[in-house]
VEXDONU-78472 format. One record per atom (N, C-alpha, C): residue number from 0; z, y, x negated. Coordinates in steps of 0.001 Angstrom, whole numbers, m for minus. Each point is the difference from the previous one (the first is absolute). Layout:
N
> NUM,Z,Y,X
...
! end
This chain:
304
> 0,m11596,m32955,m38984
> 0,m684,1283,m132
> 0,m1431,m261,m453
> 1,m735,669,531
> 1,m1917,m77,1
> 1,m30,452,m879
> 2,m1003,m441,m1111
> 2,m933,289,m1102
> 2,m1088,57,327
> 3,m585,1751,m997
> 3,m1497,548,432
> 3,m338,m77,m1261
> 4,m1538,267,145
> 4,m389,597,m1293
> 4,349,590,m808
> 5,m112,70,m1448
> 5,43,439,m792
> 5,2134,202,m551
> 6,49,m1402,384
> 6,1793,m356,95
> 6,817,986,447
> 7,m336,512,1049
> 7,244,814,1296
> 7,1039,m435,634
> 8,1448,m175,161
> 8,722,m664,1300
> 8,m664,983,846
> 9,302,m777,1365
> 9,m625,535,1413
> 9,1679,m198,557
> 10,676,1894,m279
> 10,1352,279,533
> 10,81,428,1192
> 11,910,120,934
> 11,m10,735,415
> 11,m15,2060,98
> 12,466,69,m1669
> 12,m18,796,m296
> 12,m993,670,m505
> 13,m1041,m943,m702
> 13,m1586,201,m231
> 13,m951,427,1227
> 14,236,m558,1565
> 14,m824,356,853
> 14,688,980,534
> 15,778,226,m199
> 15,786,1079,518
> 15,m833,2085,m474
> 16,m131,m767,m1906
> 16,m530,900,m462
> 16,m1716,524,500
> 17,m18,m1880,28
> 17,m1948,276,659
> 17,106,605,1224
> 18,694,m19,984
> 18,60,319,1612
> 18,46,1874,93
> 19,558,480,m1269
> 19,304,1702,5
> 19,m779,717,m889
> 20,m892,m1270,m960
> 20,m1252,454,m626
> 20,369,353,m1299
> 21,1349,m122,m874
> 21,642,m167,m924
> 21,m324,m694,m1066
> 22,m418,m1227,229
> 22,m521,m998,m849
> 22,m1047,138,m1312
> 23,448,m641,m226
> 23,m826,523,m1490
> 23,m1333,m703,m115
> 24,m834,509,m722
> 24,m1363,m920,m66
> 24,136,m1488,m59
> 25,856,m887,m1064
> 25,7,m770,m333
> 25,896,m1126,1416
> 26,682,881,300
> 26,805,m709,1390
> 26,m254,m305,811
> 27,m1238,1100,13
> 27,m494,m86,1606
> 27,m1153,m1086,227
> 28,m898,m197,m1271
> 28,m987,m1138,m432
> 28,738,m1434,114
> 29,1517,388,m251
> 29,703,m1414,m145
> 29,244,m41,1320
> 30,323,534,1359
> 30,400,m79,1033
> 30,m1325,m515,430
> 31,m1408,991,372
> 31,m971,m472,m26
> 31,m863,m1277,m93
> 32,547,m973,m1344
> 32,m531,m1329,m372
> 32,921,m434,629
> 33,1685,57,411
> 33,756,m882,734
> 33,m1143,m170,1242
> 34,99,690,816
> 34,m688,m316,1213
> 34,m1378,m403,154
> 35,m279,257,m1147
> 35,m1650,m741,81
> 35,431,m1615,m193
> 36,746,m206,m734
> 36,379,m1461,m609
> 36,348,m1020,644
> 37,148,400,1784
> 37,564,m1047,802
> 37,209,810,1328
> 38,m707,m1129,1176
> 38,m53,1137,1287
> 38,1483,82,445
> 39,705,m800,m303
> 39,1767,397,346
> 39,408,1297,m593
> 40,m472,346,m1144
> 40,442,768,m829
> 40,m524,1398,694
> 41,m1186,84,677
> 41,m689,1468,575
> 41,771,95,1240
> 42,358,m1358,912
> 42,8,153,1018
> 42,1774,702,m154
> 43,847,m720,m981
> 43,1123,597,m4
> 43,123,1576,m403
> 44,m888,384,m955
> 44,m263,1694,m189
> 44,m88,547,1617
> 45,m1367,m209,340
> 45,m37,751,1188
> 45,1303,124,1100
> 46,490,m1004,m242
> 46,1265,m435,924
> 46,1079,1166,m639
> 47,148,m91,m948
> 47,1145,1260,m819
> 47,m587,1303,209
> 48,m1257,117,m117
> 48,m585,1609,m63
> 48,110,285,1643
> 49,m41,m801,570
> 49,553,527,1505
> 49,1419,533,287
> 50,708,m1305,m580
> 50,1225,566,40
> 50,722,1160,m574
> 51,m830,533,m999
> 51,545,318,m953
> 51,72,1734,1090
> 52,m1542,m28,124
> 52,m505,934,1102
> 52,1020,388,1366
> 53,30,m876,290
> 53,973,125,1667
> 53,1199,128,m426
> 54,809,m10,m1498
> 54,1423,m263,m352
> 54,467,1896,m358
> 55,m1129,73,m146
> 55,m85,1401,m739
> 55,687,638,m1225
> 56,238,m1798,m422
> 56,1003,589,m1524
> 56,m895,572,m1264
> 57,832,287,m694
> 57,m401,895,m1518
> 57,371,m1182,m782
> 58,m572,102,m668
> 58,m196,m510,m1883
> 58,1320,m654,m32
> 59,657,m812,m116
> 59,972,m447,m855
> 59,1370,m136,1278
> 60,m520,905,1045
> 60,1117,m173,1126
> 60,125,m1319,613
> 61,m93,m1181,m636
> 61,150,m1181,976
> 61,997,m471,704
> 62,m322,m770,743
> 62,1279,m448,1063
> 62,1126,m708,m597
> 63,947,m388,422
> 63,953,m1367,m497
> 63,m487,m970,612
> 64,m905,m945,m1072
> 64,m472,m966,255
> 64,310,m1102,482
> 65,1430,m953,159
> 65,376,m687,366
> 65,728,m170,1005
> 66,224,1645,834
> 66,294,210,1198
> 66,m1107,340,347
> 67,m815,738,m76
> 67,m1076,m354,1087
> 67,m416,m1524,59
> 68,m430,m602,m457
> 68,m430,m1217,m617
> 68,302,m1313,1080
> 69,1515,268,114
> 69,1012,m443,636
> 69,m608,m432,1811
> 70,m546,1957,374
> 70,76,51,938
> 70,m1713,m921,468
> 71,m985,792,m750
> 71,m1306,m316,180
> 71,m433,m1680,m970
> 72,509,m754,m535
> 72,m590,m1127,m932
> 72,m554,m1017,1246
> 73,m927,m731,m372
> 73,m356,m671,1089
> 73,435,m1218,m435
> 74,m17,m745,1050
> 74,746,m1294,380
> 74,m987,m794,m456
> 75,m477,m115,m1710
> 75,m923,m1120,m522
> 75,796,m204,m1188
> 76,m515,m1415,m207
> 76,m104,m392,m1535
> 76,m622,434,m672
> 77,m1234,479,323
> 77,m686,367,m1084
> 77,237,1001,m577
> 78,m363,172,m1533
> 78,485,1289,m540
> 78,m998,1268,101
> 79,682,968,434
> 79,m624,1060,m295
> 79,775,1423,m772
> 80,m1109,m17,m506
> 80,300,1718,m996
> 80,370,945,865
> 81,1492,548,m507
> 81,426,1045,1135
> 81,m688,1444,m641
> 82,m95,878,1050
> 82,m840,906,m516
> 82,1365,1358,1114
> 83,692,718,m339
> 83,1024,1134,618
> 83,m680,534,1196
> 84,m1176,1132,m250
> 84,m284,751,693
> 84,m444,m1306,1441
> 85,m1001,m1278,91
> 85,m239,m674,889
> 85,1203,m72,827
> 86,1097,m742,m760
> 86,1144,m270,834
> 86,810,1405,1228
> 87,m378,1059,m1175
> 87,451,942,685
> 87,m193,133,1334
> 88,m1634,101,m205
> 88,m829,366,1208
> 88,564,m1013,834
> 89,m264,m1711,m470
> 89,598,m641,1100
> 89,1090,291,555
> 90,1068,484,m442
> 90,1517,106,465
> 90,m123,1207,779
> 91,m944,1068,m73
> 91,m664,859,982
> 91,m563,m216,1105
> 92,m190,m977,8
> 92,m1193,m657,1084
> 92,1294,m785,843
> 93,1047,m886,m131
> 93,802,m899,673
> 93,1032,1180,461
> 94,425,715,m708
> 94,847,1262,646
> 94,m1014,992,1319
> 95,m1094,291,m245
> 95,m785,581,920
> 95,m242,m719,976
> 96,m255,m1426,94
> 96,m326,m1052,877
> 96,1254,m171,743
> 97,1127,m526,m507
> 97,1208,315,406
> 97,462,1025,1351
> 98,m362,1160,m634
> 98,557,954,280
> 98,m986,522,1493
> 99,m860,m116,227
> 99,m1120,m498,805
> 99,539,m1105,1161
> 100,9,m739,m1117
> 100,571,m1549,1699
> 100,1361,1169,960
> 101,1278,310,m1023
> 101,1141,286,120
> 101,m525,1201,1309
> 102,m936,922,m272
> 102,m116,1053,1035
> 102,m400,m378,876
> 103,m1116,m878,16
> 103,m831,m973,1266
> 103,1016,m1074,884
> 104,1050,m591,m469
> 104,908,m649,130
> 104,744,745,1065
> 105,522,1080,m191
> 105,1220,758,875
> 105,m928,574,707
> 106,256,673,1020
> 106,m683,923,1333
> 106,328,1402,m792
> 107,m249,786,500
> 107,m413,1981,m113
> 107,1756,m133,705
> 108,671,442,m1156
> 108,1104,609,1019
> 108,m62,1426,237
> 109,m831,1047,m396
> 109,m176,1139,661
> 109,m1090,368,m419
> 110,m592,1346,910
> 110,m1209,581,411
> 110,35,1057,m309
> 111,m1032,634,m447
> 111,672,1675,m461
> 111,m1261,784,m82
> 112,77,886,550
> 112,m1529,1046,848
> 112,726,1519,m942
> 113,m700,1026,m665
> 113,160,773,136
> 113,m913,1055,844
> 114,531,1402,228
> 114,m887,945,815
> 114,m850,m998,921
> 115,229,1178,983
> 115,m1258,m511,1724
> 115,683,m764,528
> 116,m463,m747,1403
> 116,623,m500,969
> 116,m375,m1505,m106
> 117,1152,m588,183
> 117,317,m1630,m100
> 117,380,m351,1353
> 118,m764,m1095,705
> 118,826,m823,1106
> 118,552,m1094,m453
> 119,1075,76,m172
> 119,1271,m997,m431
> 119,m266,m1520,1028
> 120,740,m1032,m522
> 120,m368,m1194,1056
> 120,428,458,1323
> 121,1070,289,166
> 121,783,134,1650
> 121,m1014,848,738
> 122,m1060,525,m164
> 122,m806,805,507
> 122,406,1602,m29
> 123,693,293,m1143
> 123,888,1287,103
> 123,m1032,588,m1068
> 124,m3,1636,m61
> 124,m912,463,m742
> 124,1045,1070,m550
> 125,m633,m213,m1563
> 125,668,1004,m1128
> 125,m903,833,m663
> 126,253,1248,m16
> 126,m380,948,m298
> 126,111,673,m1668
> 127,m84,m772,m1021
> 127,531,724,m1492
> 127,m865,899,m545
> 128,1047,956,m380
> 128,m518,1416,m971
> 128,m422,m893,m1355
> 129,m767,1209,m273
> 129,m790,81,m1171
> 129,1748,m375,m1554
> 130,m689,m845,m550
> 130,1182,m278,m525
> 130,906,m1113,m21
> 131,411,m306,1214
> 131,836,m721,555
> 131,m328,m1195,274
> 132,1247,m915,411
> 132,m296,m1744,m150
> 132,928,m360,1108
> 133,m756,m1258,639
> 133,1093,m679,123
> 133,m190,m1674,m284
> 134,931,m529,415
> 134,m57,m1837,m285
> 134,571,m810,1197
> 135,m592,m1291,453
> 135,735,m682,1053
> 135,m276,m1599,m230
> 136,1087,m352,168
> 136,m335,m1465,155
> 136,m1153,m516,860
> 137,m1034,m1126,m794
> 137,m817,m117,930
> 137,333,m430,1506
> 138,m1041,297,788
> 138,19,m370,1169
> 138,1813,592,939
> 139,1323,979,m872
> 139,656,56,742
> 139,991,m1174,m5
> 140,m278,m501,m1204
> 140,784,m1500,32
> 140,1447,543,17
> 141,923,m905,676
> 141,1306,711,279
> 141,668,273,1472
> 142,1304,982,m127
> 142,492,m279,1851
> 142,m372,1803,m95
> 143,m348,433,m702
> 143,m662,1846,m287
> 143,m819,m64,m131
> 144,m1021,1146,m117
> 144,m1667,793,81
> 144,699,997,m1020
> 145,517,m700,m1735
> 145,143,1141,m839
> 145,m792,578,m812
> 146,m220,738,m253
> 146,m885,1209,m497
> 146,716,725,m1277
> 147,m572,m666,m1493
> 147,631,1518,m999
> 147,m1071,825,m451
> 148,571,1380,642
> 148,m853,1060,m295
> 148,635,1268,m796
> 149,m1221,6,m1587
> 149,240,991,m707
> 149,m481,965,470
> 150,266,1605,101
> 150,m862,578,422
> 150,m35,496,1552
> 151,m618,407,458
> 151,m278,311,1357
> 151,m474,m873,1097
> 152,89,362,966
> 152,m1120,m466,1173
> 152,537,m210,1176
> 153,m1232,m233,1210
> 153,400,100,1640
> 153,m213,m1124,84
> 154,1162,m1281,1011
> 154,m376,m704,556
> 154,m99,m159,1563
> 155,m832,m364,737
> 155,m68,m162,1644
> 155,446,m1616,m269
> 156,665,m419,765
> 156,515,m1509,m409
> 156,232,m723,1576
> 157,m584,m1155,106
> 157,m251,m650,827
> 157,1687,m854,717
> 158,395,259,1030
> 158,1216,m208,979
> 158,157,m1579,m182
> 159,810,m739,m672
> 159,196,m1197,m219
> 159,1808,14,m430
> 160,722,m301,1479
> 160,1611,473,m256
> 160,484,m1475,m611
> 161,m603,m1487,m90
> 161,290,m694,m560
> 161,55,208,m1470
> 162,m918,1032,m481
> 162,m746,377,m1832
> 162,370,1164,m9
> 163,1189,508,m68
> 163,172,1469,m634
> 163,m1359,190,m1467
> 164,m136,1341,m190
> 164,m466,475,m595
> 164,683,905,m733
> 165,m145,m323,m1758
> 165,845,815,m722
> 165,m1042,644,m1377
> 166,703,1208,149
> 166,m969,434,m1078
> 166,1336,517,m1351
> 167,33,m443,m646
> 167,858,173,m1532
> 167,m659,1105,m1053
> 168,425,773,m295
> 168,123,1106,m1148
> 168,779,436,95
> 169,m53,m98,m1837
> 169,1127,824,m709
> 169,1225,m1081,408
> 170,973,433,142
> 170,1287,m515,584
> 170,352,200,1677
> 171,m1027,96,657
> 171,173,141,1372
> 171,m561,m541,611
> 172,209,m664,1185
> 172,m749,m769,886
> 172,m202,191,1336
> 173,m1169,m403,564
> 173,m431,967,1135
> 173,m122,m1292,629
> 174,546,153,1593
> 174,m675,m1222,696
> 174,m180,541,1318
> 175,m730,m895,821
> 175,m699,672,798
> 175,m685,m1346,781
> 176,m190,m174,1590
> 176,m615,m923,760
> 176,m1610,403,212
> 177,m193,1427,352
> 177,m915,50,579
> 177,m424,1463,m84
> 178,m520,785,m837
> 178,9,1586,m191
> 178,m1109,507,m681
> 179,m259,850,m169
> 179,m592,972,m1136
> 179,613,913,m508
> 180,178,105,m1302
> 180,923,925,m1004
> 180,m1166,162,m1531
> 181,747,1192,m549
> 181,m208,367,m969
> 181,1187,m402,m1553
> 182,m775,m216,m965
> 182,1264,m1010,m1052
> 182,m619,1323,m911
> 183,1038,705,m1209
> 183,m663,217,m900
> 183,1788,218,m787
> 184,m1070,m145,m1569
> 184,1244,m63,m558
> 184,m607,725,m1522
> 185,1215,867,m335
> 185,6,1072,m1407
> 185,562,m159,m925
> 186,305,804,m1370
> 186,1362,m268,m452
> 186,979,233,585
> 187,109,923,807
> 187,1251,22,286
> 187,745,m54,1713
> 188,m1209,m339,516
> 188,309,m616,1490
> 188,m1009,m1295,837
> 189,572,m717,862
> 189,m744,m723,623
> 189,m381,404,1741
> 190,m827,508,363
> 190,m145,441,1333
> 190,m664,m984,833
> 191,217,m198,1595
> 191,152,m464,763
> 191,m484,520,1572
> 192,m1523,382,393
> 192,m492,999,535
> 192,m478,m1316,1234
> 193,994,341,1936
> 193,m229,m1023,480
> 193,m1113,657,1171
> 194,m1250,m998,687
> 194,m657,669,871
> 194,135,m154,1086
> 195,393,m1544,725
> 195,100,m585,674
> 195,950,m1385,m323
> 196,1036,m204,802
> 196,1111,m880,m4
> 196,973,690,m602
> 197,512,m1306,m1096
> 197,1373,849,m505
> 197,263,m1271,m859
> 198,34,350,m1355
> 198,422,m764,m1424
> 198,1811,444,m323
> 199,m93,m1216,m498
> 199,1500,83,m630
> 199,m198,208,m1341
> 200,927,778,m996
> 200,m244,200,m1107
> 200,1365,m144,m775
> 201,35,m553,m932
> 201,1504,m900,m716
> 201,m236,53,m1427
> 202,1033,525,m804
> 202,146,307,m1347
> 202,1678,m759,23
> 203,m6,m1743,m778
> 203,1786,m37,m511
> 203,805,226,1431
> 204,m581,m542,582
> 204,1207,m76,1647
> 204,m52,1182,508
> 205,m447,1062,m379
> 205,m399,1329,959
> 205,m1223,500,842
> 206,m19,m200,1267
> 206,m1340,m154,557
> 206,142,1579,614
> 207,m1302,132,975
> 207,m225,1030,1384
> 207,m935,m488,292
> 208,m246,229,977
> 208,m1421,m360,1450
> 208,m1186,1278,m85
> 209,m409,m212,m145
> 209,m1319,1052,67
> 209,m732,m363,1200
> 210,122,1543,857
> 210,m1218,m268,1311
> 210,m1309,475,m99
> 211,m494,m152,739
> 211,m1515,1033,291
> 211,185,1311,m252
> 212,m724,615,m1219
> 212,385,1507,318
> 212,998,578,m832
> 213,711,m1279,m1085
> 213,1047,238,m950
> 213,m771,m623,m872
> 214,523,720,m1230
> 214,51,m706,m1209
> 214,1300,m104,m480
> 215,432,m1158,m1137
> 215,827,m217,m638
> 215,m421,m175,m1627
> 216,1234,266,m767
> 216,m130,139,m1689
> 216,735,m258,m576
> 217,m13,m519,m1045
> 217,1346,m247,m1047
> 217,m55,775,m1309
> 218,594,694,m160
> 218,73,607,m1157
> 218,893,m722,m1483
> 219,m952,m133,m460
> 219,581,m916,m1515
> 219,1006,504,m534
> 220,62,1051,m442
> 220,1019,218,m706
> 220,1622,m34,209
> 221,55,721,1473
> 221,939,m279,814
> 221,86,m1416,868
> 222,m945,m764,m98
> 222,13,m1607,332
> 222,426,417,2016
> 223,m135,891,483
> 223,112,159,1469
> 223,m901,10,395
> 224,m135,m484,1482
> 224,m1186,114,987
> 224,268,1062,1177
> 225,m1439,832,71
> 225,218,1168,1024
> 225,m1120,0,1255
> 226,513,4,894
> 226,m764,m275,1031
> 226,m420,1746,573
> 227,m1327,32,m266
> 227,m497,1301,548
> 227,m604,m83,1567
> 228,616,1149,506
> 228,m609,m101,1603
> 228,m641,1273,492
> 229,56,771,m1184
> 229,m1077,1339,m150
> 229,905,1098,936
> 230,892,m240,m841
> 230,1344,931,345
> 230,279,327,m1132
> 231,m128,1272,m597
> 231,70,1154,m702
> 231,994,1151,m316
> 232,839,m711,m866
> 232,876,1271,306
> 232,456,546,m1437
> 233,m849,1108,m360
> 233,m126,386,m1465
> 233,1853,681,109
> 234,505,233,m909
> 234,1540,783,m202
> 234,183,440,m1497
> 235,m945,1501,m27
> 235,m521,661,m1799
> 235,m53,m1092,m652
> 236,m1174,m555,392
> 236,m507,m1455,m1256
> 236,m1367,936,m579
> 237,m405,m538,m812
> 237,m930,355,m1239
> 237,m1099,98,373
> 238,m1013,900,m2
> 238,m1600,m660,942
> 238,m725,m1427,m756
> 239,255,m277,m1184
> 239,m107,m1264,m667
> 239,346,m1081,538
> 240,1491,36,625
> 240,251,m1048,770
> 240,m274,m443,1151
> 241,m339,1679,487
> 241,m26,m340,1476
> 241,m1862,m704,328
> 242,m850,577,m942
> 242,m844,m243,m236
> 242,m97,m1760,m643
> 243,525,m555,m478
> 243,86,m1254,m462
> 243,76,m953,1564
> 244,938,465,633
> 244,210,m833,1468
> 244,m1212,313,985
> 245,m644,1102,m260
> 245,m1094,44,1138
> 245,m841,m797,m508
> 246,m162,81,m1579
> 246,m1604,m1271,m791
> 246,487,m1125,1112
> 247,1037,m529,m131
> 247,300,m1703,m74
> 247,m6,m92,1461
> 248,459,700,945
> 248,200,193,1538
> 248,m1361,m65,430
> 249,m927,1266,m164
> 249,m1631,343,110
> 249,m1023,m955,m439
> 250,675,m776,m1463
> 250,m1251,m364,m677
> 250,m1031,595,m385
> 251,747,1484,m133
> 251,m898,593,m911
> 251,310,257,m1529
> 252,m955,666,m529
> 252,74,68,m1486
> 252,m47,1512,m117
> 253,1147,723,126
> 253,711,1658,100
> 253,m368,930,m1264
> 254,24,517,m774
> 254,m209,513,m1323
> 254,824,1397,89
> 255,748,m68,m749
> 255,491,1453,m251
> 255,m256,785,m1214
> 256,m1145,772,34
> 256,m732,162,m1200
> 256,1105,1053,m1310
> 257,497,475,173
> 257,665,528,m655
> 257,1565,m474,10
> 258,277,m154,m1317
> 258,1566,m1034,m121
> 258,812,764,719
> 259,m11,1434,m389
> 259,1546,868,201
> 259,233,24,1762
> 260,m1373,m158,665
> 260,m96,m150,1745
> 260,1679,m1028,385
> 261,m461,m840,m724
> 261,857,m1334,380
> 261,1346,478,507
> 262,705,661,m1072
> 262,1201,713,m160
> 262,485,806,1360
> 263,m847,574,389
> 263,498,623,1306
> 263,798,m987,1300
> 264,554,916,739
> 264,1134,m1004,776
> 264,m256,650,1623
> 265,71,m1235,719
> 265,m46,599,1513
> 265,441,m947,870
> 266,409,652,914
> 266,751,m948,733
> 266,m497,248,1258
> 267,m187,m1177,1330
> 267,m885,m272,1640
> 267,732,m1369,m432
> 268,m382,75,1712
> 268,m667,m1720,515
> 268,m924,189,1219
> 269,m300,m1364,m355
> 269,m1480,51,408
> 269,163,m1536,714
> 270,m440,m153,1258
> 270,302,m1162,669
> 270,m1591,m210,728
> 271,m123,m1158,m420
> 271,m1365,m585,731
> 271,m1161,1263,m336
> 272,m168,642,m1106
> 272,m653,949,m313
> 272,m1517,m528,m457
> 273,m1217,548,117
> 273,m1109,m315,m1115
> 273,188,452,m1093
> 274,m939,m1200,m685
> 274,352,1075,m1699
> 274,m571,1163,m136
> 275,m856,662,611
> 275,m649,1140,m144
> 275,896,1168,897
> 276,834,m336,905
> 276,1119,747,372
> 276,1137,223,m1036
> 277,148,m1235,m668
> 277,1436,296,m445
> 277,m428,848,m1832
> 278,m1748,m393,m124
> 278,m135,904,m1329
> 278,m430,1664,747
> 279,m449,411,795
> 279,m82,1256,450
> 279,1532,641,m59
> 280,1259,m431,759
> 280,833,414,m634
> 280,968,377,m1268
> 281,m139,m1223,m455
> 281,82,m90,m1334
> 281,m492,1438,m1224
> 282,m1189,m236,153
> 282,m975,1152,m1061
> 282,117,1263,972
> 283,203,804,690
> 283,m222,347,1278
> 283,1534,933,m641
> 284,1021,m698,m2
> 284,1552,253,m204
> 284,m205,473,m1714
> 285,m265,m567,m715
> 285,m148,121,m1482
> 285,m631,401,m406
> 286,m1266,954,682
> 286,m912,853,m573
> 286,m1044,m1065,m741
> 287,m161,m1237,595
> 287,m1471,m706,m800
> 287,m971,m532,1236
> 288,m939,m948,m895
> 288,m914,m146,718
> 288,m54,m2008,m121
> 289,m1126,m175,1391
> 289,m218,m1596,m571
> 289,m1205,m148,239
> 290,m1049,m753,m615
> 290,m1059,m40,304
> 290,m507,m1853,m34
> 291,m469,m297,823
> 291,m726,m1378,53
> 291,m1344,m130,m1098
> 292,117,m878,m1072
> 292,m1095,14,m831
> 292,m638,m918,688
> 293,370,m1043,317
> 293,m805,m991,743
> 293,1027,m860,766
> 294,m200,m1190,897
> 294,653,m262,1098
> 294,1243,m388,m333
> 295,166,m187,m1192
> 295,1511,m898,m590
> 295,657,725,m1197
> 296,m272,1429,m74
> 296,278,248,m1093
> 296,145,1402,296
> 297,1041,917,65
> 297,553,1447,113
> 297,224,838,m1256
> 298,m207,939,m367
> 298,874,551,m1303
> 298,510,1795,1465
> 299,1188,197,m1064
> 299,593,602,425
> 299,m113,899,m1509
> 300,314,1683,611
> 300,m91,1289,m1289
> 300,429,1053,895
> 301,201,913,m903
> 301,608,1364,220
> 301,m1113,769,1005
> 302,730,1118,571
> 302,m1152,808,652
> 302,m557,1024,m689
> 303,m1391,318,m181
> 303,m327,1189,m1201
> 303,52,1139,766
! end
């Protein structure tokens, strides 16, 4: 242990006090003459006041010295004065360095874009909502083109029947050679909106085929998949509900501005209908109204 001025040990616990400005007049003069007294002696301060700095410890919080010690001591004979906070930093520095090689070492096993349009390697283009994610092995590595997507989105996907293409959410899996579809997923359903071709869709050994012009869904709670073909056949269901199947069918965003609306019951079908046909009847039958706020978004109300 270093001796300063004015029969000063030079502790660790003494620079500890000088480093947080603690130190007392007489301590700090003694820390002071240490380092004037020998250029080892300044050069090892500065060396601690760094560490001490980058360690970001408090007063008296020191490390366990002989495990760090362990990790960072250098491979000399010669002796040197261990000083905590240095070692720290060093054992900071070989874990960061480390940890560095370790990421540089392995390849990117996935890629992950949120919102706007991504061309994936296969030359297939994805479309993600605001929000939403997905991830893929680089480059497609694999005997699949898999895709996990939180969230929404359209893919147009490039015809490669050797490389199925699979897109995974939630607990369902979508596969598909060569198509454009719509993926989106809620709490409490996963939808399946196809434009061109025809995806398979599989929840636990239960699939359906989705064509052009269909969508398919799984509803969570009931863990079933329902294949919609825009065949409509209300039987006194709730306008809440019936309204819930046109959002997810339409892709629109419906509003029924007043709760007690919901409650009402009516019964049609409606086969290969527009949505603006099948809400004219609807409100039309029930004494309400629907109005387009903007292109994706309806609220529905009473008639005054």
């Amino acid at each position: 242990m270093a001796q300063g001025g004015l029969n000063f040990s030079i502790t660790d616990e003494l620079l500890s006090k000088y480093f947080a400005g603690e130190a007392l007049p007489e301590e700090a003069m003694a820390i002071d003459g240490w380092r004037a007294s020998h250029a080892d002696n300044e050069g090892l301060f500065n060396a601690s006041w760094k560490a001490w700095n980058a360690t970001s410890r408090h007063p008296y919080h020191l490390p366990d010295k002989e495990a760090v010690w362990k990790v960072v001591a250098p491979k000399s004979t010669k002796k040197v004065r261990y000083i905590p906070w240095l070692a720290a930093a060093s054992l900071l520095t070989v874990i960061t360095v480390l940890a560095a090689w370790l990421l540089f070492s392995q390849k990117t096993a996935y890629r992950t874009g949120i919102a706007g349009i991504q061309s994936l390697p296969d030359g297939s283009v994805a479309k993600i909502a605001q929000g939403s994610e997905i991830s893929y092995a680089e480059n497609f590595k694999g005997n699949t083109r898999t895709i996990k997507l939180k969230g929404s989105g359209d893919f147009d996907v490039t015809f490669d029947p050797a490389k199925p293409f699979v897109v995974e959410t939630g607990p369902v899996t979508i596969t598909v050679l060569g198509t454009s579809f719509h993926v989106a997923e809620n709490d409490s359903l996963i939808t399946v909106q196809v434009t061109s071709g025809k995806v398979s869709m599989e929840e636990k050994g239960k699939n359906i085929v989705i064509s052009a012009g269909q969508m398919g869904y799984f509803h969570k709670q009931s863990g079933r998949l329902f294949l919609e073909t825009y065949h409509f056949a209300f039987d006194n269901e709730q306008l809440g509900t019936i309204i819930t199947r046109l959002s997810i069918a339409f892709r629109k965003k419906i509003i029924i501005k007043d709760a007690a609306l919901a409650q009402l019951r009516i019964s049609s079908i409606f086969d290969n209908k527009s949505l603006e046909y099948i809400l004219e009847v609807i409100t039309s039958t029930l004494n309400l109204k629907y109005t387009y706020l903007n292109a994706d978004e309806i609220s529905i109300e009473a008639e005054e």
